[in-house]
PDB file of N, CA, C and O in Angstrom:
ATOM      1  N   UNK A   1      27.174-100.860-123.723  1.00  0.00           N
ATOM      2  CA  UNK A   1      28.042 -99.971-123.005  1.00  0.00           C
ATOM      3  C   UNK A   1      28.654-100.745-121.839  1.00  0.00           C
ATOM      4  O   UNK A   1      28.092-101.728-121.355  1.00  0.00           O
ATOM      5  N   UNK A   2      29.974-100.209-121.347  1.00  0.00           N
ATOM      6  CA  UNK A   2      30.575-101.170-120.206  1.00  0.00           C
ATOM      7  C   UNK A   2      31.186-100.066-119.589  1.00  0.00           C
ATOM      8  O   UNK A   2      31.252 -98.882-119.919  1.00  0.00           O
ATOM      9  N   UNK A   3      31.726-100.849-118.389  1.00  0.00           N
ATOM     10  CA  UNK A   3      32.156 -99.857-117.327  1.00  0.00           C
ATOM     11  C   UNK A   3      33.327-100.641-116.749  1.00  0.00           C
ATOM     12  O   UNK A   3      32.955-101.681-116.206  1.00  0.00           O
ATOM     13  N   UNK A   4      34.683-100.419-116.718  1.00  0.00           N
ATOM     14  CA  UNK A   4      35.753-100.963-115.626  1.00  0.00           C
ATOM     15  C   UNK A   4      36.274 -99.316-114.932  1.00  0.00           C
ATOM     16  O   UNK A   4      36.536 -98.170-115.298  1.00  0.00           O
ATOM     17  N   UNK A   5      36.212 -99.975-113.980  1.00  0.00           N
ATOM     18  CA  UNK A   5      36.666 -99.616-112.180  1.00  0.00           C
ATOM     19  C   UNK A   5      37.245-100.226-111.586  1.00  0.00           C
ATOM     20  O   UNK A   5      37.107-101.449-111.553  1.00  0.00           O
ATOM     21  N   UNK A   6      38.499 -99.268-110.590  1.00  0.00           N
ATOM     22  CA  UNK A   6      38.939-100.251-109.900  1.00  0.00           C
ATOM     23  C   UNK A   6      38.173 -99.951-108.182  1.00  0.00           C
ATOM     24  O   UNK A   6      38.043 -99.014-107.394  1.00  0.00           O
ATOM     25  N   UNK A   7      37.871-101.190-108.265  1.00  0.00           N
ATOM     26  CA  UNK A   7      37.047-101.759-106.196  1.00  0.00           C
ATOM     27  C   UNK A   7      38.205-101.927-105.485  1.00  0.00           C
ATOM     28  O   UNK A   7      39.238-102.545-105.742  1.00  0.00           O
ATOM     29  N   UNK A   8      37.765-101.100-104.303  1.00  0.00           N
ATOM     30  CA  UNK A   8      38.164-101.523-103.154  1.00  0.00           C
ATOM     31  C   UNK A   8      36.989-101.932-102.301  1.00  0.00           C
ATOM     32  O   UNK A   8      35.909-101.341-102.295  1.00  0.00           O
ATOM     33  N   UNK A   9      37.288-102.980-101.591  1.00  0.00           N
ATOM     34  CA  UNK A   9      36.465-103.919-100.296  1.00  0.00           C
ATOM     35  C   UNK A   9      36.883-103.745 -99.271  1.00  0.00           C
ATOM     36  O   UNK A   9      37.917-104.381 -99.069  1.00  0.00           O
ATOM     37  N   UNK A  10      36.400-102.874 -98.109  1.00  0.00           N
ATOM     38  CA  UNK A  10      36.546-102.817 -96.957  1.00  0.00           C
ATOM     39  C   UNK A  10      35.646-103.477 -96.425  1.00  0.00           C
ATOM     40  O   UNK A  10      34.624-103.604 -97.099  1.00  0.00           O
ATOM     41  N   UNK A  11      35.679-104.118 -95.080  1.00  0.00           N
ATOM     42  CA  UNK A  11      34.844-104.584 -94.033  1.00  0.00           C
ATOM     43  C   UNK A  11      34.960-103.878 -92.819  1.00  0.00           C
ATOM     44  O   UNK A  11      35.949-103.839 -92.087  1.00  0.00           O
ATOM     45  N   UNK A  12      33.493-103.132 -92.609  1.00  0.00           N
ATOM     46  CA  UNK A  12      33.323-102.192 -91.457  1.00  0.00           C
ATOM     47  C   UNK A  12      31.863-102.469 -90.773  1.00  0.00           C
ATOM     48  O   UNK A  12      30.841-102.650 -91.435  1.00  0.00           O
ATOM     49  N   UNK A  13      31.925-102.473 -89.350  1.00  0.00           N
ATOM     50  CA  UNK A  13      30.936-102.907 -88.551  1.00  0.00           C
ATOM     51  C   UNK A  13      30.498-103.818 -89.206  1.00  0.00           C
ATOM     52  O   UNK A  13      29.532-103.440 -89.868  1.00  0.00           O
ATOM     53  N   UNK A  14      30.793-105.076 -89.377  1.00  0.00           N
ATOM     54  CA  UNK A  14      30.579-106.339 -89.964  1.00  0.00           C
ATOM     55  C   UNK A  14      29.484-106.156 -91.236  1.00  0.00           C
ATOM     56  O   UNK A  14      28.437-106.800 -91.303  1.00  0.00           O
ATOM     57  N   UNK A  15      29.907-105.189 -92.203  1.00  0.00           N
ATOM     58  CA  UNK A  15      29.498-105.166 -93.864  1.00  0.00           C
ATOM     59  C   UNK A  15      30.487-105.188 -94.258  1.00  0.00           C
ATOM     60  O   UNK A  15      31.463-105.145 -93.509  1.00  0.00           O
ATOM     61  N   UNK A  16      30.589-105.262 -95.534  1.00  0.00           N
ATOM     62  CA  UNK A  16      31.355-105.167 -96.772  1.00  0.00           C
ATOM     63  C   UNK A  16      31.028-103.779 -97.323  1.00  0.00           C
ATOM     64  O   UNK A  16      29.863-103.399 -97.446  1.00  0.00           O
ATOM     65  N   UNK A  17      31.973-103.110 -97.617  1.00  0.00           N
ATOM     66  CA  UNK A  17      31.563-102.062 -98.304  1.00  0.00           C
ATOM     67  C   UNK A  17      32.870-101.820 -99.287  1.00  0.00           C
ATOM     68  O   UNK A  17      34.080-101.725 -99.080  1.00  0.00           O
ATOM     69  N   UNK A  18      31.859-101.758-100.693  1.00  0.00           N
ATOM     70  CA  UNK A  18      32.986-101.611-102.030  1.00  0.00           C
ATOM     71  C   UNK A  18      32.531-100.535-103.041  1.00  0.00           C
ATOM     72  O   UNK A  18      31.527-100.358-103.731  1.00  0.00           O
ATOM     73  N   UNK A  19      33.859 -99.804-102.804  1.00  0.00           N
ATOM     74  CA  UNK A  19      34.220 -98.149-103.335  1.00  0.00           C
ATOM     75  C   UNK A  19      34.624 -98.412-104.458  1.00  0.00           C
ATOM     76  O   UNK A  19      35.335 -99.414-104.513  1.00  0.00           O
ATOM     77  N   UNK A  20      34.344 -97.615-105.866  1.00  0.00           N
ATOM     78  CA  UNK A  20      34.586 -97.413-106.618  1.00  0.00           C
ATOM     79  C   UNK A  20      35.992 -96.431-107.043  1.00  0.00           C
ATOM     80  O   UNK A  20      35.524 -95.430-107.587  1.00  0.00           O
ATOM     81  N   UNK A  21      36.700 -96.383-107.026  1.00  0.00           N
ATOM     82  CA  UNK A  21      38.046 -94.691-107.131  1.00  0.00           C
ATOM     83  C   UNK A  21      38.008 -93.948-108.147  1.00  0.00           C
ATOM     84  O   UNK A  21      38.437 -92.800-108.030  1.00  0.00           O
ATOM     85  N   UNK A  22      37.565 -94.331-109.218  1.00  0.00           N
ATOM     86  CA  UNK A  22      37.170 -92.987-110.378  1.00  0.00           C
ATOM     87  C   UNK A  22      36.201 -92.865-110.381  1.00  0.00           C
ATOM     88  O   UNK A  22      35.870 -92.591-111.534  1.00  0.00           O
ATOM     89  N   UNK A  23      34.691 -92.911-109.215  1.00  0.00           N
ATOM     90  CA  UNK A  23      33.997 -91.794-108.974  1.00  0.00           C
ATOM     91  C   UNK A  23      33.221 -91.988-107.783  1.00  0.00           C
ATOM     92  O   UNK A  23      32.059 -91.937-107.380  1.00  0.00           O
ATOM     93  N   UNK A  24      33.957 -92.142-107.544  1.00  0.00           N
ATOM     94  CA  UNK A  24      33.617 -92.335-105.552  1.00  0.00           C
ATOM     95  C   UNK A  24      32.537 -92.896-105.378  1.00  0.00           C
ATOM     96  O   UNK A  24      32.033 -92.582-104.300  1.00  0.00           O
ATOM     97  N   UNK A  25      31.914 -93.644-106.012  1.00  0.00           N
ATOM     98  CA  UNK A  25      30.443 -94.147-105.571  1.00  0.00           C
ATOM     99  C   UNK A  25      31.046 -95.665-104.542  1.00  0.00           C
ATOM    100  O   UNK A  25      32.013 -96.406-104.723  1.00  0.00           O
ATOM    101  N   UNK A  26      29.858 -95.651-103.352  1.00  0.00           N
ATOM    102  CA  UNK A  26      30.510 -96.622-102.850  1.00  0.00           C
ATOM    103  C   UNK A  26      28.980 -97.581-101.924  1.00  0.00           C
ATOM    104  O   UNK A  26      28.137 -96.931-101.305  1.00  0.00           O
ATOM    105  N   UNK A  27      28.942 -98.524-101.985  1.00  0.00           N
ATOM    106  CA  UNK A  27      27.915 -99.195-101.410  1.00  0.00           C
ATOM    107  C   UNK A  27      28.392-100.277-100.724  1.00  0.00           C
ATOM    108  O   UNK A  27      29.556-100.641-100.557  1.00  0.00           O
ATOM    109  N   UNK A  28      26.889-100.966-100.175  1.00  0.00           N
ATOM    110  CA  UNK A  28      27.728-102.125 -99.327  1.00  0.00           C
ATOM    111  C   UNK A  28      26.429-103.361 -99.006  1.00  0.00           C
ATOM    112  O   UNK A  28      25.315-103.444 -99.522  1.00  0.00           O
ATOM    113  N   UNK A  29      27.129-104.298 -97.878  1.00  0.00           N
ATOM    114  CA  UNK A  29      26.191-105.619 -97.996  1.00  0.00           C
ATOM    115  C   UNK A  29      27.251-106.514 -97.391  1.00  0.00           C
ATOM    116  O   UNK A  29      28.472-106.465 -97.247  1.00  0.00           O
ATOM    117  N   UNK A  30      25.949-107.628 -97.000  1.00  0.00           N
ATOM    118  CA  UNK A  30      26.308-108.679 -95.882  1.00  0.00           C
ATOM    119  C   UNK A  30      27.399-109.768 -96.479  1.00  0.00           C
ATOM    120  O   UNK A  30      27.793-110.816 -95.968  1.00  0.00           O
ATOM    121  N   UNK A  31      27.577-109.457 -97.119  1.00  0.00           N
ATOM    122  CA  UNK A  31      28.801-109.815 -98.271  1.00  0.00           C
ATOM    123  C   UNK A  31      29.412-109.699 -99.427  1.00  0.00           C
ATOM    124  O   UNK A  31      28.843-109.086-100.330  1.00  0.00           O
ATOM    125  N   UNK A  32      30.866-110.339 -99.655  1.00  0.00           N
ATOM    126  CA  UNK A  32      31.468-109.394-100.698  1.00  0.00           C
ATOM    127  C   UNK A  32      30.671-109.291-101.511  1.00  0.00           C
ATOM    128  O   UNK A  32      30.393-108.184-101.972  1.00  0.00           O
ATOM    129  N   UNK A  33      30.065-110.435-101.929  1.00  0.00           N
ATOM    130  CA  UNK A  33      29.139-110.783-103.673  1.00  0.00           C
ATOM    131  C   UNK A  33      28.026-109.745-103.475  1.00  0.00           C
ATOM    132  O   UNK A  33      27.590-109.224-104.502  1.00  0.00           O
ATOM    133  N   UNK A  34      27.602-109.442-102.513  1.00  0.00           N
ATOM    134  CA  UNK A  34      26.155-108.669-102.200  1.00  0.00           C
ATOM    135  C   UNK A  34      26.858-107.335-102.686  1.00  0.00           C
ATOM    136  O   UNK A  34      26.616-106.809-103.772  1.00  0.00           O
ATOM    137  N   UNK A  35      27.768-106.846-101.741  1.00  0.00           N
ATOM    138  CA  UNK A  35      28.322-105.653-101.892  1.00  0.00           C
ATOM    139  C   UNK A  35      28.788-104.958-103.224  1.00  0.00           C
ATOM    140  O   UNK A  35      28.746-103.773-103.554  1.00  0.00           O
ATOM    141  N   UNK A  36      29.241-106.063-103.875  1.00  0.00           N
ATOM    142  CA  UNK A  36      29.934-105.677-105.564  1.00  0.00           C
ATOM    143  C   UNK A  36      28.150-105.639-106.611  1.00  0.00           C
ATOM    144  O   UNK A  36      27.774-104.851-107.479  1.00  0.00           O
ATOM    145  N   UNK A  37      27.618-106.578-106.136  1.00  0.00           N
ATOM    146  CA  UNK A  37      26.127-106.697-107.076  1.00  0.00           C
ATOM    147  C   UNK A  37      25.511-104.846-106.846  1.00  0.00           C
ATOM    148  O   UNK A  37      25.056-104.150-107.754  1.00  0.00           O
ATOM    149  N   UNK A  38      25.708-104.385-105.235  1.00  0.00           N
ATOM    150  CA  UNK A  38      24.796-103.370-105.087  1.00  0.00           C
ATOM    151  C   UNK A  38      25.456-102.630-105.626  1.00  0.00           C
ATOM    152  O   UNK A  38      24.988-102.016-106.585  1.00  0.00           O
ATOM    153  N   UNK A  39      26.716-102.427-105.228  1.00  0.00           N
ATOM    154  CA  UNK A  39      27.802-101.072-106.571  1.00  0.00           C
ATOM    155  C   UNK A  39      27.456-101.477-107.827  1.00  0.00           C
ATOM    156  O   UNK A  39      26.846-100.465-108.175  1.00  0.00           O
ATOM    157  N   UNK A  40      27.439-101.692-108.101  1.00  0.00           N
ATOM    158  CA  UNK A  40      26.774-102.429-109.300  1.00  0.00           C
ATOM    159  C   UNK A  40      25.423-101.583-110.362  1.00  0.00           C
ATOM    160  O   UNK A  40      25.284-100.985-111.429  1.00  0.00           O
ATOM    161  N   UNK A  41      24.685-102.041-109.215  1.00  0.00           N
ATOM    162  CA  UNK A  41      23.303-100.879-109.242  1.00  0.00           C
ATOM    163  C   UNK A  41      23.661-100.151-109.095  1.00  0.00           C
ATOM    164  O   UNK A  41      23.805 -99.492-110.124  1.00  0.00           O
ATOM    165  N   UNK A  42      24.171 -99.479-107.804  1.00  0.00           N
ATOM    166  CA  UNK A  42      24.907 -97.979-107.813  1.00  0.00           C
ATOM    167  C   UNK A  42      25.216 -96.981-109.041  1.00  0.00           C
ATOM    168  O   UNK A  42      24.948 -95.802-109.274  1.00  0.00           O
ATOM    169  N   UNK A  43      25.804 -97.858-109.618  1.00  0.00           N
ATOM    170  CA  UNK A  43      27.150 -97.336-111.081  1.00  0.00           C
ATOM    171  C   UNK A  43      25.884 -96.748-111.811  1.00  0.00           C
ATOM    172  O   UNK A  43      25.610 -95.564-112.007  1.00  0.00           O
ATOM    173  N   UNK A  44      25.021 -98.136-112.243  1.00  0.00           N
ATOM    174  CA  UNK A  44      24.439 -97.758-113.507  1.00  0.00           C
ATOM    175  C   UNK A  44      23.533 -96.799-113.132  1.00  0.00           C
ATOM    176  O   UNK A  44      23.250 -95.940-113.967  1.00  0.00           O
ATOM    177  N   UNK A  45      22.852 -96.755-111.698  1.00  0.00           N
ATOM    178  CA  UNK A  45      22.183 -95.393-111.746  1.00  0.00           C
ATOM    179  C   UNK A  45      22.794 -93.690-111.936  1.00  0.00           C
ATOM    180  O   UNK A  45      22.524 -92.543-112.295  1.00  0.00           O
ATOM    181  N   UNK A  46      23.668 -94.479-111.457  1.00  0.00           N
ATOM    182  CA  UNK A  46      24.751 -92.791-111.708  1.00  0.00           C
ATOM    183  C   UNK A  46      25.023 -92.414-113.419  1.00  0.00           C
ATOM    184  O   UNK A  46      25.192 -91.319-113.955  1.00  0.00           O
ATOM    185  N   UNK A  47      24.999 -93.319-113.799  1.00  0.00           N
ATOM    186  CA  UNK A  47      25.530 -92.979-115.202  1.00  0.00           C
ATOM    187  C   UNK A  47      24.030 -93.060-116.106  1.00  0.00           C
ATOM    188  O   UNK A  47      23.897 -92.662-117.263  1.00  0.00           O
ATOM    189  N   UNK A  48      22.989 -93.664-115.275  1.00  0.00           N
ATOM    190  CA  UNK A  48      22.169 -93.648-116.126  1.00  0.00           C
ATOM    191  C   UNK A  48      21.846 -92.620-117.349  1.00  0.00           C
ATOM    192  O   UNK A  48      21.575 -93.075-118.460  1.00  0.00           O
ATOM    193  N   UNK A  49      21.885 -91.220-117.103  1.00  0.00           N
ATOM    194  CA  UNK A  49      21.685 -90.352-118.229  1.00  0.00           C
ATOM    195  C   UNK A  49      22.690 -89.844-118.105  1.00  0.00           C
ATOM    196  O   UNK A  49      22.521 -88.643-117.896  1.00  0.00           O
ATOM    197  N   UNK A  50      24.187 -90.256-118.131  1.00  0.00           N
ATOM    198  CA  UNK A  50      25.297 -89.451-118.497  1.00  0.00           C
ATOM    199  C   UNK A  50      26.110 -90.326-119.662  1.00  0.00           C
ATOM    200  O   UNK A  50      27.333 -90.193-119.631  1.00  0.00           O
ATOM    201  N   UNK A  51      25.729 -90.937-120.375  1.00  0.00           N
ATOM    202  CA  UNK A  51      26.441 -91.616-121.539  1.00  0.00           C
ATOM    203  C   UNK A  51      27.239 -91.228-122.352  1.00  0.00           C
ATOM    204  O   UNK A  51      27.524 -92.107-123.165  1.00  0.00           O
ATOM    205  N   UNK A  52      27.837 -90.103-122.534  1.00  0.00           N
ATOM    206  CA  UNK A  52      28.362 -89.088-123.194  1.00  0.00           C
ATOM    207  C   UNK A  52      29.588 -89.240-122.064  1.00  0.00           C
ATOM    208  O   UNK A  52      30.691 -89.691-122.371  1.00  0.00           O
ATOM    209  N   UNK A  53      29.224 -88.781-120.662  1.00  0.00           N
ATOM    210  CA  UNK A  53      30.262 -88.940-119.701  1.00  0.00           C
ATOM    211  C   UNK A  53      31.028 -90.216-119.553  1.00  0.00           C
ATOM    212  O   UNK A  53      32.220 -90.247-119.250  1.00  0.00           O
ATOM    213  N   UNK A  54      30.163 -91.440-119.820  1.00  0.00           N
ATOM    214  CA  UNK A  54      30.934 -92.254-119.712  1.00  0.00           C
ATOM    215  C   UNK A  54      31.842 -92.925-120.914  1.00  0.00           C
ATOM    216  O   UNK A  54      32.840 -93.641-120.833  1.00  0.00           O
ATOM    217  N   UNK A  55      31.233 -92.501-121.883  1.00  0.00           N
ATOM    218  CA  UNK A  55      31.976 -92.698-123.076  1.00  0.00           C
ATOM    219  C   UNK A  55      33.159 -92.278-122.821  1.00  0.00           C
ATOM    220  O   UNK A  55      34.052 -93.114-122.679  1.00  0.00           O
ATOM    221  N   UNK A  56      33.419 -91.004-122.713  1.00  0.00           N
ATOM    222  CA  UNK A  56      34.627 -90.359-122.400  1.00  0.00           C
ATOM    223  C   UNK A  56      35.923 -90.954-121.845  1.00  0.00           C
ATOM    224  O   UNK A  56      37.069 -91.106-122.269  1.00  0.00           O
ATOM    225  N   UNK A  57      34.998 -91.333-120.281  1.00  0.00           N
ATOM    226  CA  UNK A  57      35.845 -92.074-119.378  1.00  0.00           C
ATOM    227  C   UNK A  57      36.459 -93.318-119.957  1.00  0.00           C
ATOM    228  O   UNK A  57      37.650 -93.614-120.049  1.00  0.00           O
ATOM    229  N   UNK A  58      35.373 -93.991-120.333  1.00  0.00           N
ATOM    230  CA  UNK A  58      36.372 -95.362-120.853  1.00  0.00           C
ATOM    231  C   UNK A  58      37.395 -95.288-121.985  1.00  0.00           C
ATOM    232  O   UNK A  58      38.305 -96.075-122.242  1.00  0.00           O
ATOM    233  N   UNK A  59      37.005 -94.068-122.652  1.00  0.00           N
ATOM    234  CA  UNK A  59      37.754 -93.791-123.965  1.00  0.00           C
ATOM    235  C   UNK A  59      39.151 -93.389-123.342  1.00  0.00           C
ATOM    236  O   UNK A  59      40.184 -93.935-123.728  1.00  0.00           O
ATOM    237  N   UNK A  60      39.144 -92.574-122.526  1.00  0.00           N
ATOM    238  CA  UNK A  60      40.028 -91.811-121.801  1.00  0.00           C
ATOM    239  C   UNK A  60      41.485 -92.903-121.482  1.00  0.00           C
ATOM    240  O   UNK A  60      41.279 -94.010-120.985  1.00  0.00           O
ATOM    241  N   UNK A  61      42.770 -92.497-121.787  1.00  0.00           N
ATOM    242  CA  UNK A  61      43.438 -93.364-120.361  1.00  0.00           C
ATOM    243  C   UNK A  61      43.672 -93.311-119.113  1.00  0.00           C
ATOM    244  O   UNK A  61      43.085 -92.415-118.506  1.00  0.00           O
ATOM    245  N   UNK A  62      44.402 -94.042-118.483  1.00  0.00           N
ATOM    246  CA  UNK A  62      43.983 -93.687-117.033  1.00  0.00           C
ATOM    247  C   UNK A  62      45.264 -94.535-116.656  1.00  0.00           C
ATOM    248  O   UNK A  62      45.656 -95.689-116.829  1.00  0.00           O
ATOM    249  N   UNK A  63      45.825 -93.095-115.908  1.00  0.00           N
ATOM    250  CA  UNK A  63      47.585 -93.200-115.297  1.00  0.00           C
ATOM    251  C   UNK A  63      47.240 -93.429-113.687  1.00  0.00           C
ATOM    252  O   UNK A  63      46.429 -92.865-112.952  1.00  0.00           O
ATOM    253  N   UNK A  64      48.233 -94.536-113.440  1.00  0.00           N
ATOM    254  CA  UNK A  64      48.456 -94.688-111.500  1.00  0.00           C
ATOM    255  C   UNK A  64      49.725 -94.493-111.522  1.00  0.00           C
ATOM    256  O   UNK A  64      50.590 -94.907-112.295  1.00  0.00           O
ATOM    257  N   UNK A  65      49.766 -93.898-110.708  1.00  0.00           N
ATOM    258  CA  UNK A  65      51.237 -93.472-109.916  1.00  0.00           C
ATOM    259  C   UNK A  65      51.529 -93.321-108.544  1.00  0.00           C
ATOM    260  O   UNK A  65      50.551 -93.693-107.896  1.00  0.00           O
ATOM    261  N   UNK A  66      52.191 -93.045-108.023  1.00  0.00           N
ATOM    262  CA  UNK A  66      52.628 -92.171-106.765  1.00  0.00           C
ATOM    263  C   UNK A  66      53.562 -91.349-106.878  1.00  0.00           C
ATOM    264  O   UNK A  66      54.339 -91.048-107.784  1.00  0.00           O
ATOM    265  N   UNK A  67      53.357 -90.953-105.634  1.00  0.00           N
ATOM    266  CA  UNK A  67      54.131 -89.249-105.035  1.00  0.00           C
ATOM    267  C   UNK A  67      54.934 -89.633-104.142  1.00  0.00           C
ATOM    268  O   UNK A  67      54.626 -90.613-103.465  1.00  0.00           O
ATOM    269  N   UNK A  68      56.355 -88.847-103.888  1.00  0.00           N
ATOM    270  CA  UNK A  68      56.709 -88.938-102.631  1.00  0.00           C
ATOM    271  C   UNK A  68      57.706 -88.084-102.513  1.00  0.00           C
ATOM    272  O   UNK A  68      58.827 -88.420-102.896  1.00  0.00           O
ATOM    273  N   UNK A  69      57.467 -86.795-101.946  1.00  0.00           N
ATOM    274  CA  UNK A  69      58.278 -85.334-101.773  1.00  0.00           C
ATOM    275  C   UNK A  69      58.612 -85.243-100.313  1.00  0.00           C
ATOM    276  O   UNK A  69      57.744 -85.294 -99.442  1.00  0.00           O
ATOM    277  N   UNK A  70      59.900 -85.106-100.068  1.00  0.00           N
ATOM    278  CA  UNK A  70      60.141 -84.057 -98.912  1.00  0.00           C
ATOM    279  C   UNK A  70      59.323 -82.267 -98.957  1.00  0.00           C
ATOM    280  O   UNK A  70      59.477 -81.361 -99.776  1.00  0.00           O
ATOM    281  N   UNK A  71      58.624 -82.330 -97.936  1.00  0.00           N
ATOM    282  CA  UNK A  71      58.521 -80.868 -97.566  1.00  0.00           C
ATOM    283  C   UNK A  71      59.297 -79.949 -96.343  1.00  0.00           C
ATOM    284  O   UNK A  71      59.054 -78.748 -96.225  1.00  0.00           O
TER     285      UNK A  71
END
C-alpha cells in the first residue's frame, strides 16, 4: 500500500513542522529530514485500520485550483 501527499514545511520556534493537506495531519522535528520521517509515522498510524479509506483516496483524483470572486 502507498500513500502520496502533498507537504508543506514550515519553520516555527526553531522546528520544522510538516503538514500534510489532504488530511491535516501535521508533525514536526529538529529538522526537515526528522520532521518528514515523523509525518511519516504520523500517516501510517492514522490510516493504520482505515485501508478501505485509503484505497479510495489514492484511487480517487485529486483537482487544485483556485478561487477568486469579487464580493
Amino acid at each position: 500500500m502507498s500513500f502520496r501527499g502533498t507537504i508543506i514545511i514550515k519553520q516555527e520556534d526553531g522546528l520544522f513542522v510538516a503538514t500534510c493537506l489532504e488530511n491535516n495531519i501535521a508533525s514536526q522535528g529538529k529538522t526537515i529530514d526528522e520532521s518528514i520521517l515523523n509525518l511519516k509515522e504520523a500517516i501510517t498510524l492514522y490510516y493504520e485500520d482505515e485501508t478501505e479509506e485509503l484505497n479510495a483516496i489514492k484511487n480517487d483524483p485529486i483537482f487544485i485550483t483556485s478561487l477568486e470572486m469579487a464580493l
